[in-house]
Jmol script that loads the backbone (N, CA, C; Angstrom):
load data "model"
ATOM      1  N   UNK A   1      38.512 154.609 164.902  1.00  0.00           N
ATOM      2  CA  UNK A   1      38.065 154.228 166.213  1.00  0.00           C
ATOM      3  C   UNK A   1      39.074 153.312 166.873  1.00  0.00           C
ATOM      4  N   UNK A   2      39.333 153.590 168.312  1.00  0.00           N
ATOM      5  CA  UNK A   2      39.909 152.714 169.094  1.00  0.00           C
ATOM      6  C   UNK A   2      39.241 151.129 169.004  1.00  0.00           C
ATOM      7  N   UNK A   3      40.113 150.081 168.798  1.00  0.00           N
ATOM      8  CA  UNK A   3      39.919 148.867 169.570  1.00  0.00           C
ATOM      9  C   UNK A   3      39.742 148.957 170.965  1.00  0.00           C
ATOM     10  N   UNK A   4      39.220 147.605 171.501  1.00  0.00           N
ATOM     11  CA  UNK A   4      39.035 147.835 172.896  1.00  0.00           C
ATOM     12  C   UNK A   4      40.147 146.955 173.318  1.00  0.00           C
ATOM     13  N   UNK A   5      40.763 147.432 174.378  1.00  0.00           N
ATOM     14  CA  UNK A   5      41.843 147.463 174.878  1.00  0.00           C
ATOM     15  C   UNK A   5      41.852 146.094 176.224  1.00  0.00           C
ATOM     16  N   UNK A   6      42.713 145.217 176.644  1.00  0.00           N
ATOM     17  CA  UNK A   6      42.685 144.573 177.339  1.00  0.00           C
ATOM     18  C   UNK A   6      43.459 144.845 178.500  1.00  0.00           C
ATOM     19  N   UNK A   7      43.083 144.738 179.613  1.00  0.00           N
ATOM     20  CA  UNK A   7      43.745 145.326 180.971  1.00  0.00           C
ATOM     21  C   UNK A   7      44.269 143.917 181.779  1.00  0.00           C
ATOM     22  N   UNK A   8      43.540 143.038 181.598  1.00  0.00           N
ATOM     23  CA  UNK A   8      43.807 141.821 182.078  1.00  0.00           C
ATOM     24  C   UNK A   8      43.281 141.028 181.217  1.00  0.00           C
ATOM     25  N   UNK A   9      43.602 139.252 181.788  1.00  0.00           N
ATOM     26  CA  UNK A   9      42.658 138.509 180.330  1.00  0.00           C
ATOM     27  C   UNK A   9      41.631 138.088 180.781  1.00  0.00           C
ATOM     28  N   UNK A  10      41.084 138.319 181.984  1.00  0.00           N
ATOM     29  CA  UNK A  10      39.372 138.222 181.874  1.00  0.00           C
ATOM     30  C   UNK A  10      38.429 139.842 181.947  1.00  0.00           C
ATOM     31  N   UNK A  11      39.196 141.122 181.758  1.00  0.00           N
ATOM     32  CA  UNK A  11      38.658 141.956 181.941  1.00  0.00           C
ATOM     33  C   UNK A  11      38.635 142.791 180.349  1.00  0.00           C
ATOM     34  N   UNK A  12      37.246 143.330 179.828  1.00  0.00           N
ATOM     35  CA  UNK A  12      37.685 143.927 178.451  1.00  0.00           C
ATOM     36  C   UNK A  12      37.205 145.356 178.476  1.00  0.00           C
ATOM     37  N   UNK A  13      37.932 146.606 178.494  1.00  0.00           N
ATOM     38  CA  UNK A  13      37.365 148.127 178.760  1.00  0.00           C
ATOM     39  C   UNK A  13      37.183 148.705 177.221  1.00  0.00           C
ATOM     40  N   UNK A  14      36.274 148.691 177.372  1.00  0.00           N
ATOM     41  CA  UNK A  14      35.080 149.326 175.519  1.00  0.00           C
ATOM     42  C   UNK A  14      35.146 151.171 175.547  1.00  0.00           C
ATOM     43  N   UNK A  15      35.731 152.242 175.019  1.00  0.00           N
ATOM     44  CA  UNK A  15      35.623 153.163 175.375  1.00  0.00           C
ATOM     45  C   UNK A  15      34.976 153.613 174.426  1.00  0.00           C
ATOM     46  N   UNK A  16      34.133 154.340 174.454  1.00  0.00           N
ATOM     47  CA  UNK A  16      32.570 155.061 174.012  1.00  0.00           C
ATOM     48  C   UNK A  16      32.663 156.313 173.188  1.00  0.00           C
ATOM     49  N   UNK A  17      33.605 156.582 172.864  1.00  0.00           N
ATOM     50  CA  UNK A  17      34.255 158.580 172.785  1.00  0.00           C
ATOM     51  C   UNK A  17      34.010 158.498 171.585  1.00  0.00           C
ATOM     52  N   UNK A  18      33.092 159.330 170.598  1.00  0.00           N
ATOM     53  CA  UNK A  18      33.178 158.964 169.556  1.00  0.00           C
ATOM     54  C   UNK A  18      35.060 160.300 169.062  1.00  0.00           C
ATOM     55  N   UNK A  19      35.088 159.788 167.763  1.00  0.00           N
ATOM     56  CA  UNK A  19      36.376 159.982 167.952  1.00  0.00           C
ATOM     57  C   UNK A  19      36.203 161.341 166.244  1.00  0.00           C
ATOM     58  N   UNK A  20      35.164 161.421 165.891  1.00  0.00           N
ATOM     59  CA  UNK A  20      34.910 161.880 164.212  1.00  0.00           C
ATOM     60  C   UNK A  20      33.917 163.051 164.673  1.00  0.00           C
ATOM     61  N   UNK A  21      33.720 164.299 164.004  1.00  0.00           N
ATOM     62  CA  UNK A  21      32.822 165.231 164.152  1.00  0.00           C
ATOM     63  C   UNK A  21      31.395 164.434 164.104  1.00  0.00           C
ATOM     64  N   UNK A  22      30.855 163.725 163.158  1.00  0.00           N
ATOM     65  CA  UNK A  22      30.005 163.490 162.536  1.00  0.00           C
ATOM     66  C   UNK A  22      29.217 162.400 164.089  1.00  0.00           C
ATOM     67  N   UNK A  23      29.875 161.459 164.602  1.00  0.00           N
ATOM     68  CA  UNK A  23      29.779 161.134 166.093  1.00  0.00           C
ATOM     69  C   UNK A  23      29.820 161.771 167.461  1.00  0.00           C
ATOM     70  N   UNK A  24      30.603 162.767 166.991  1.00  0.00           N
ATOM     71  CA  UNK A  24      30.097 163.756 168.070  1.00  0.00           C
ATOM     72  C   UNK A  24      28.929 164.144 168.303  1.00  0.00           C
ATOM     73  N   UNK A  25      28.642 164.591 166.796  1.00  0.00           N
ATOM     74  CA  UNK A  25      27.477 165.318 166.537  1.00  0.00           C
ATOM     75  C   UNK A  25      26.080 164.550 167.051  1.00  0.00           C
ATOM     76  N   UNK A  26      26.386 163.417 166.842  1.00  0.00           N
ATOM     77  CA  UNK A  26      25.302 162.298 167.570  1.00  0.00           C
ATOM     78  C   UNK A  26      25.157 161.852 168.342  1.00  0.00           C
ATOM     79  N   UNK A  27      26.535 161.773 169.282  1.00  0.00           N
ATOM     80  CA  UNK A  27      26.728 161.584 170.642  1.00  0.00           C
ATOM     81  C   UNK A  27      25.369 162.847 171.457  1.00  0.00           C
ATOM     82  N   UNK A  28      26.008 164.078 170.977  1.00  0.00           N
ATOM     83  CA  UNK A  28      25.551 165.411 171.936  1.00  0.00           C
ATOM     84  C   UNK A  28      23.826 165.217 171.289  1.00  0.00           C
ATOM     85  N   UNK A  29      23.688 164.718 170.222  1.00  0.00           N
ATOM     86  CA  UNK A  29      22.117 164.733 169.654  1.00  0.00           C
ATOM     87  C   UNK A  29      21.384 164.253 171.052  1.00  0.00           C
ATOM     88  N   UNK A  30      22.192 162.512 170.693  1.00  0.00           N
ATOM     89  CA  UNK A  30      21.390 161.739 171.634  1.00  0.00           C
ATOM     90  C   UNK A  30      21.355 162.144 173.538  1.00  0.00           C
ATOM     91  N   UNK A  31      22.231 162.498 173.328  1.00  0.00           N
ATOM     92  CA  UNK A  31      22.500 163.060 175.023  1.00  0.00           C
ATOM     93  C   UNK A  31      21.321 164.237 174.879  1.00  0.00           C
ATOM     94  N   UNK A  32      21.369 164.693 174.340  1.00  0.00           N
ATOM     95  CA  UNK A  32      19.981 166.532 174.604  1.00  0.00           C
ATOM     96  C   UNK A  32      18.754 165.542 174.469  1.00  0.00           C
ATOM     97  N   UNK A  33      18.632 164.817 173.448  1.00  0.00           N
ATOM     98  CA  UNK A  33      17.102 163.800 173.610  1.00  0.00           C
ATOM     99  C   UNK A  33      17.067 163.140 174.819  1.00  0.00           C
ATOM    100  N   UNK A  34      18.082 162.211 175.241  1.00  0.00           N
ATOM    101  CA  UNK A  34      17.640 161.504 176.529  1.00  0.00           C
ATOM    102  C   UNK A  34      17.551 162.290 177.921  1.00  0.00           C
ATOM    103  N   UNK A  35      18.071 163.681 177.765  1.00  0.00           N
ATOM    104  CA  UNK A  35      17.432 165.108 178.900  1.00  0.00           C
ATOM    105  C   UNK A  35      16.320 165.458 178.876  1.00  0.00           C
ATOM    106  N   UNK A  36      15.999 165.680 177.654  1.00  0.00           N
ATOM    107  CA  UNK A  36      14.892 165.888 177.368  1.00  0.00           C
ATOM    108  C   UNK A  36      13.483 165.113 177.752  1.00  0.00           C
ATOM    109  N   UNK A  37      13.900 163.809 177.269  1.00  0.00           N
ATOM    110  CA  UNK A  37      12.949 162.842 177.774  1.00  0.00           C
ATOM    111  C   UNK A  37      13.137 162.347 179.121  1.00  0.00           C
ATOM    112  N   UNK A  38      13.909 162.797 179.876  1.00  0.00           N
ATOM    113  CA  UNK A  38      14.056 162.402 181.280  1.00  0.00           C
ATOM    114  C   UNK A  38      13.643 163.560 181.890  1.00  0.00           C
ATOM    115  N   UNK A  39      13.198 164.557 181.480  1.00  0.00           N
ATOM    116  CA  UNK A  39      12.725 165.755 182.170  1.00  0.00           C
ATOM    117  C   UNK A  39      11.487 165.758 181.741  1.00  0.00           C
ATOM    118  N   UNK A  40      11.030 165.365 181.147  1.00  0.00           N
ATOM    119  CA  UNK A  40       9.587 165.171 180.454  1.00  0.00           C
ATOM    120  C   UNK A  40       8.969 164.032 181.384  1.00  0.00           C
ATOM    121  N   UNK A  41       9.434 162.751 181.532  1.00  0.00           N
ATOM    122  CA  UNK A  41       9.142 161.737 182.415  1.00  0.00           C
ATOM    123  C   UNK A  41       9.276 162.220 184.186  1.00  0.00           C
ATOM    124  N   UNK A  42      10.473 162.554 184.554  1.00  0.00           N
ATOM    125  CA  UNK A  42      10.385 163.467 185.794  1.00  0.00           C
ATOM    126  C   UNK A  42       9.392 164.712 186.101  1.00  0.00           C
ATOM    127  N   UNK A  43       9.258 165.229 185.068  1.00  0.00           N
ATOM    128  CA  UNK A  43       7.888 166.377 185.249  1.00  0.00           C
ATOM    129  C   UNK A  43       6.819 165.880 185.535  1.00  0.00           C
ATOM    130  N   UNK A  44       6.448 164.308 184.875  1.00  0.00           N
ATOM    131  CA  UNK A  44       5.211 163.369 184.682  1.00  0.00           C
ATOM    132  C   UNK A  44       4.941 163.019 185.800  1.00  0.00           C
ATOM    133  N   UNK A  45       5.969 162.454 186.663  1.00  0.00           N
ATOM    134  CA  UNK A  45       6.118 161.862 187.618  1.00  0.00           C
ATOM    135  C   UNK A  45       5.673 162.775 188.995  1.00  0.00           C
ATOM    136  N   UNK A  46       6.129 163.896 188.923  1.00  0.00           N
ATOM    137  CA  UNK A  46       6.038 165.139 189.690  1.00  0.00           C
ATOM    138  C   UNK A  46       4.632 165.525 189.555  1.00  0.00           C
ATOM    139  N   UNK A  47       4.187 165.580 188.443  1.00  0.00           N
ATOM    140  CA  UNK A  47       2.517 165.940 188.351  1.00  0.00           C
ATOM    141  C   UNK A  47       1.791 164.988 188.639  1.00  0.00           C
ATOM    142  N   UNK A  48       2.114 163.946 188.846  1.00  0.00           N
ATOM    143  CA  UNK A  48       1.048 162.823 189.299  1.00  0.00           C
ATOM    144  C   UNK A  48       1.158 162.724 190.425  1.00  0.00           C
ATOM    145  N   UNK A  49       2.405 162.795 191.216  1.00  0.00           N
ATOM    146  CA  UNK A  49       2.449 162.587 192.312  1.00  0.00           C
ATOM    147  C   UNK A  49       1.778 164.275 193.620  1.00  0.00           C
ATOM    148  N   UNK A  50       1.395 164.838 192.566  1.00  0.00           N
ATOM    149  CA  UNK A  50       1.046 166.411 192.829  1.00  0.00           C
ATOM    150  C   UNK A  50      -0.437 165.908 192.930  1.00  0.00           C
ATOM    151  N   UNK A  51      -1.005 165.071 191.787  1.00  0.00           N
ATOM    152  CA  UNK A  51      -2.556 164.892 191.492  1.00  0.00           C
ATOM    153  C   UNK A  51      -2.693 163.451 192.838  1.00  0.00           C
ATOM    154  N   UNK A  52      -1.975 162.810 192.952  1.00  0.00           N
ATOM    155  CA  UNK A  52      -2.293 161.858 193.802  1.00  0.00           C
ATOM    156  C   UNK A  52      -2.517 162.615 195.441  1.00  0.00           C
ATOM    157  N   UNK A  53      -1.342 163.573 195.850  1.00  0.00           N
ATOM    158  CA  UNK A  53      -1.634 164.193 197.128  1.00  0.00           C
ATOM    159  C   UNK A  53      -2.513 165.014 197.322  1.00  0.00           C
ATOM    160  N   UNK A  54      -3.300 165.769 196.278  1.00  0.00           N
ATOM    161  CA  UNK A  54      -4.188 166.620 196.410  1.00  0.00           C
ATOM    162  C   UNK A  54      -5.585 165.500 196.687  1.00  0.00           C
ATOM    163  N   UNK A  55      -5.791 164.256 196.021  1.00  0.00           N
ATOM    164  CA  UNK A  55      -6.863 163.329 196.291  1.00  0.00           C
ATOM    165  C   UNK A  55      -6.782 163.077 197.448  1.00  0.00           C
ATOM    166  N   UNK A  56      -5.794 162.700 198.022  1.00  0.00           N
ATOM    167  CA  UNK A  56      -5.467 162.827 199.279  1.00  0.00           C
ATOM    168  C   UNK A  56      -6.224 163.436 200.537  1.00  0.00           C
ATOM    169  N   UNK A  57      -5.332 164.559 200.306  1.00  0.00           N
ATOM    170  CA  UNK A  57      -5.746 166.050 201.100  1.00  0.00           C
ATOM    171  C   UNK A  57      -7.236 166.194 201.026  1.00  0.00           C
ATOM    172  N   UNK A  58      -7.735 166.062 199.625  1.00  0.00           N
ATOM    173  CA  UNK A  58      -9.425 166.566 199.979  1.00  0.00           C
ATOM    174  C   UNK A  58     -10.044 165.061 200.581  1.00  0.00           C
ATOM    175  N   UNK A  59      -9.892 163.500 200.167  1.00  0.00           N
ATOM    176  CA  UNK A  59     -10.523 162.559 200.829  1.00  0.00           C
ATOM    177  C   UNK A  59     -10.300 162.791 202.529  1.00  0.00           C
ATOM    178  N   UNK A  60      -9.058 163.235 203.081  1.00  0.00           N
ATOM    179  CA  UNK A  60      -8.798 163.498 204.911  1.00  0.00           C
ATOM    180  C   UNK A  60      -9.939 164.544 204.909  1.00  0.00           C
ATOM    181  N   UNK A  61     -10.075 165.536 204.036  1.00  0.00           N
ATOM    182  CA  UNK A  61     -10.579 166.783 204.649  1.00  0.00           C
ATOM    183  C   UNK A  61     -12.355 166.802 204.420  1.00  0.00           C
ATOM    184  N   UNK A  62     -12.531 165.867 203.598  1.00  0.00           N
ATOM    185  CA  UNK A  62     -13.815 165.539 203.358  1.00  0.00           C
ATOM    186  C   UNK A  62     -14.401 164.733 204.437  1.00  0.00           C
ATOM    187  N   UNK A  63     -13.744 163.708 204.624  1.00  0.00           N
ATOM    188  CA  UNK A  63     -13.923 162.409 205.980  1.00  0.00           C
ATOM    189  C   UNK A  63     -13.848 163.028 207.430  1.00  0.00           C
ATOM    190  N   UNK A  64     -13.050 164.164 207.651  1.00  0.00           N
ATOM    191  CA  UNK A  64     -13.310 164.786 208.975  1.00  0.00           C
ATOM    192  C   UNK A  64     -14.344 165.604 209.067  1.00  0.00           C
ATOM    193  N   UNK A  65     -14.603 166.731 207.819  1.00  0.00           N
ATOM    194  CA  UNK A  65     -16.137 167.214 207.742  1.00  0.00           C
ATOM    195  C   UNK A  65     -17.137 166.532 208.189  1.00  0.00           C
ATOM    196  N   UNK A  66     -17.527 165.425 207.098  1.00  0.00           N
ATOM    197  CA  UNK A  66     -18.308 164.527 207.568  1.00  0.00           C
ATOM    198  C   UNK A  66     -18.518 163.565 208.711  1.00  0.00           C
ATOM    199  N   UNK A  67     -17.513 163.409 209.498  1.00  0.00           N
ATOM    200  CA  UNK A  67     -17.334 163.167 210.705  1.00  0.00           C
ATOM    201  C   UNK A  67     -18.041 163.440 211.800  1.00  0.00           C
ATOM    202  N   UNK A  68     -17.300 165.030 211.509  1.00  0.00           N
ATOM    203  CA  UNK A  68     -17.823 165.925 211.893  1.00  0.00           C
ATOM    204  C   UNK A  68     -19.360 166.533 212.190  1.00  0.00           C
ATOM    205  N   UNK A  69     -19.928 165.924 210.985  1.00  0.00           N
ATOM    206  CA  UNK A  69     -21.638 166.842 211.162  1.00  0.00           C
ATOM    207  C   UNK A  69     -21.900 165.657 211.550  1.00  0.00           C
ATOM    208  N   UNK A  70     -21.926 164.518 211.393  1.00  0.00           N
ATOM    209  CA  UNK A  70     -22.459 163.426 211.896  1.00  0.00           C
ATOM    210  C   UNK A  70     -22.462 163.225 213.809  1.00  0.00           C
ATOM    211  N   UNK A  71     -21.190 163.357 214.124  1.00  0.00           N
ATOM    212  CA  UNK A  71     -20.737 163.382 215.276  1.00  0.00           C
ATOM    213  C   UNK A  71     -21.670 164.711 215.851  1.00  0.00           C
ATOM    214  N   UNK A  72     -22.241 165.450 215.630  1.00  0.00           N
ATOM    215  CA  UNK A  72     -23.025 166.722 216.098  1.00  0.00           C
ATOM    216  C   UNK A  72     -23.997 166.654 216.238  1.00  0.00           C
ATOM    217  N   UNK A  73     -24.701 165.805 214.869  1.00  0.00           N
ATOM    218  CA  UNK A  73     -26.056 165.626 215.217  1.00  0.00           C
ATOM    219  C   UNK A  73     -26.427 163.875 216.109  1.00  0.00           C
ATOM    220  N   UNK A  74     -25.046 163.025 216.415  1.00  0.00           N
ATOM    221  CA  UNK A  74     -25.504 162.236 217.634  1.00  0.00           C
ATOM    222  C   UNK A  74     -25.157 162.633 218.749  1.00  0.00           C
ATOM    223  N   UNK A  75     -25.233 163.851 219.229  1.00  0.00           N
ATOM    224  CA  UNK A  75     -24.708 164.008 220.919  1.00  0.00           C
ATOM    225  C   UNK A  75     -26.206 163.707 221.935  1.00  0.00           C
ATOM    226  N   UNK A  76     -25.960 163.136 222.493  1.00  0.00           N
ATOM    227  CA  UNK A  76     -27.197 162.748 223.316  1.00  0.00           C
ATOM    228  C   UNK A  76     -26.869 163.884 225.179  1.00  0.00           C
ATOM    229  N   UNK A  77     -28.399 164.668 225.302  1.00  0.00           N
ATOM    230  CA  UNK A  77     -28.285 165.502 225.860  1.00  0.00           C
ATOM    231  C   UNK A  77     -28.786 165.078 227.361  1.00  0.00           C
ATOM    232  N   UNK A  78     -28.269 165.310 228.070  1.00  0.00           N
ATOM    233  CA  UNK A  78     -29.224 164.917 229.508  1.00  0.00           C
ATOM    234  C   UNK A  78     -28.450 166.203 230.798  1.00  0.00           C
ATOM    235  N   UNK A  79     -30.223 165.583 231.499  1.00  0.00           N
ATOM    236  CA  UNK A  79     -29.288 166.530 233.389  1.00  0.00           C
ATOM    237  C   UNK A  79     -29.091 165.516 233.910  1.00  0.00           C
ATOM    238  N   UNK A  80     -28.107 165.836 235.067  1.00  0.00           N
ATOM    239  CA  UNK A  80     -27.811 165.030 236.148  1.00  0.00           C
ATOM    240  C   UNK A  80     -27.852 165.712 237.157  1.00  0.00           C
ATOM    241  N   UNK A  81     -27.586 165.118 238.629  1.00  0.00           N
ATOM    242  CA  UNK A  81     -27.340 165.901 239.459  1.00  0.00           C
ATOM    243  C   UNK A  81     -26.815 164.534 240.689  1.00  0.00           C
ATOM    244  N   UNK A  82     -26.431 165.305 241.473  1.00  0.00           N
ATOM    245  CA  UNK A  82     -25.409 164.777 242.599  1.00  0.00           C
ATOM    246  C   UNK A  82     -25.931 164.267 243.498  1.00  0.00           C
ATOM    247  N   UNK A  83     -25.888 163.176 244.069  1.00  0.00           N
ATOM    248  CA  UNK A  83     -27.038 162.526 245.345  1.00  0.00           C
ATOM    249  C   UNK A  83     -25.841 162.301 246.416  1.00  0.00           C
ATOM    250  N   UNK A  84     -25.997 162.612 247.628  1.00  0.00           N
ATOM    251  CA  UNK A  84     -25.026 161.660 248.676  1.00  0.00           C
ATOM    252  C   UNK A  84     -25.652 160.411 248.690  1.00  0.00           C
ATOM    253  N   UNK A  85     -24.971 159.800 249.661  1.00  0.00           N
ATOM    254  CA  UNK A  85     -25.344 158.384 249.566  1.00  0.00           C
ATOM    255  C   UNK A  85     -26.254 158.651 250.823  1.00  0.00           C
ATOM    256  N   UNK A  86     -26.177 159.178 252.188  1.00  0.00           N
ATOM    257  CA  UNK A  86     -27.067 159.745 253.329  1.00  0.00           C
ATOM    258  C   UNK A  86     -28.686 159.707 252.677  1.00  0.00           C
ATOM    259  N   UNK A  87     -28.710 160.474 251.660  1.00  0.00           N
ATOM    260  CA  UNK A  87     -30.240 160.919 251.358  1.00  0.00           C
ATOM    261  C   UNK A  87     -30.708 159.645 250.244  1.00  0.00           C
ATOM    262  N   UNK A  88     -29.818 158.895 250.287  1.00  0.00           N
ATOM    263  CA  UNK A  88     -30.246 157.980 248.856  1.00  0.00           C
ATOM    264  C   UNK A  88     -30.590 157.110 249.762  1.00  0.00           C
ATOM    265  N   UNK A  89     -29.749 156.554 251.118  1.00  0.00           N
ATOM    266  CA  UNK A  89     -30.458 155.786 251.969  1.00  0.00           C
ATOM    267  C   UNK A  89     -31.335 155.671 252.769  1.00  0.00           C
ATOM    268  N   UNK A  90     -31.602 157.199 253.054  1.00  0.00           N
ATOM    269  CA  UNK A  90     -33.184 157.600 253.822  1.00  0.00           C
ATOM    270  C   UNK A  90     -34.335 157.504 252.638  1.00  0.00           C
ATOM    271  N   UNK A  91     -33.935 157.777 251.395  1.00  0.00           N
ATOM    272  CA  UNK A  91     -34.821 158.078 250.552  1.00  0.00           C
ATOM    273  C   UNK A  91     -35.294 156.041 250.520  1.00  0.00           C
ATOM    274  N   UNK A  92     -34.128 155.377 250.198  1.00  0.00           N
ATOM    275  CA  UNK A  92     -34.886 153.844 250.177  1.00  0.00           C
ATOM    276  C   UNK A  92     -35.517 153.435 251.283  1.00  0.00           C
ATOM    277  N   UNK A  93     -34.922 154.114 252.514  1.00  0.00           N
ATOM    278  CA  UNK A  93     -35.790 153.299 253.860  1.00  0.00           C
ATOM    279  C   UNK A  93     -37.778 154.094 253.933  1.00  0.00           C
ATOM    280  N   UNK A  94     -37.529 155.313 253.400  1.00  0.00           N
ATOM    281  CA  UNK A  94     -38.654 156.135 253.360  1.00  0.00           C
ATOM    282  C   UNK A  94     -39.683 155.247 251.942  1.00  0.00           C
ATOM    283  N   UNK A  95     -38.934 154.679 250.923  1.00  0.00           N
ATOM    284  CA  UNK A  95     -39.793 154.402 250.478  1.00  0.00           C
ATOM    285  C   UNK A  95     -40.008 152.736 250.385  1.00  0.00           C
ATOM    286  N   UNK A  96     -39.361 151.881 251.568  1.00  0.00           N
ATOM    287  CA  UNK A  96     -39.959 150.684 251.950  1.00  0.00           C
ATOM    288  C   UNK A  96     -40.669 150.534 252.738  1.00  0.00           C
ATOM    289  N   UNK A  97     -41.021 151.792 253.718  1.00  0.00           N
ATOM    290  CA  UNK A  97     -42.257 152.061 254.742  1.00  0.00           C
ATOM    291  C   UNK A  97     -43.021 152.058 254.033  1.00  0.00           C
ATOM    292  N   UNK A  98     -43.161 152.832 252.556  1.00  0.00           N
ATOM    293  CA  UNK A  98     -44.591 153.213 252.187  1.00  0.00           C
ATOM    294  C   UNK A  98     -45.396 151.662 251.087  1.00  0.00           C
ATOM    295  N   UNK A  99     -43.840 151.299 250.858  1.00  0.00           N
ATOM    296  CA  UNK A  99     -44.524 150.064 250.284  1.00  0.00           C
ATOM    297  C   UNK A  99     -44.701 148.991 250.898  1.00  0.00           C
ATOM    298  N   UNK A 100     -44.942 149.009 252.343  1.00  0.00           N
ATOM    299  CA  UNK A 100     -45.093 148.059 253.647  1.00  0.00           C
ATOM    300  C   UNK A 100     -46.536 148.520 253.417  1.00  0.00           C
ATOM    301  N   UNK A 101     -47.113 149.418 253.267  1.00  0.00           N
ATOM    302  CA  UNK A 101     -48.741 149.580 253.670  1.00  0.00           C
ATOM    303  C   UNK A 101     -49.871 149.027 252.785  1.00  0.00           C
TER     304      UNK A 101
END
end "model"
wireframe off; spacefill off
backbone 0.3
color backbone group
C-alpha cells in the first residue's frame, strides 16, 4: 500500500485504491452492498412518499364530497319579485289612509 503523500505541509491526500486482489474484491463487495442499500432506502422513500400523497388525494376528495352534500342540503329557497318604487309609494300612501280610520 501507498503511504499518504504530502502536497503541501498543511495539506495530507490519503488515496483509497485498494492496491491487492483480495481488496479489490472488498472494495467492489462493499460498493454492490451500499447500492443495494441505497436503492432499498430510495425505493422506501418513494413508497412512502406514494402512501403519503394518496392520503392526501382521498382526505381533498373526501372534504369536497362532503362539502358538497352539506352545502345542498343548506340552500335556502325563496320568490322574489320586482317592485318600482312608484307603486311602493302609492302602496304606503294607500295604506296610511286606511290606518287614519
Amino acid at each position: 500500500m501507498k503511504q499518504p503523500t504530502l502536497k503541501r505541509s498543511n495539506e495530507v491526500v490519503i488515496q483509497v485504491v485498494p492496491q491487492s486482489r483480495l481488496g479489490r474484491a472488498f472494495a467492489a463487495i462493499t460498493g454492490i452492498l451500499l447500492l443495494a442499500l441505497w436503492l432499498f432506502f430510495f425505493t422506501l422513500f418513494l413508497v412512502t412518499g406514494a402512501v403519503v400523497l394518496a392520503a392526501v388525494i382521498a382526505r381533498v376528495i373526501w372534504v369536497t364530497r362532503h362539502t358538497k352534500a352539506h352545502a345542498s342540503n343548506e340552500i335556502i329557497e325563496a320568490e322574489y319579485s320586482v317592485e318600482n318604487k312608484e307603486s311602493k309609494t302609492k302602496q304606503s300612501r294607500t295604506d296610511r289612509t286606511f290606518s287614519d280610520d
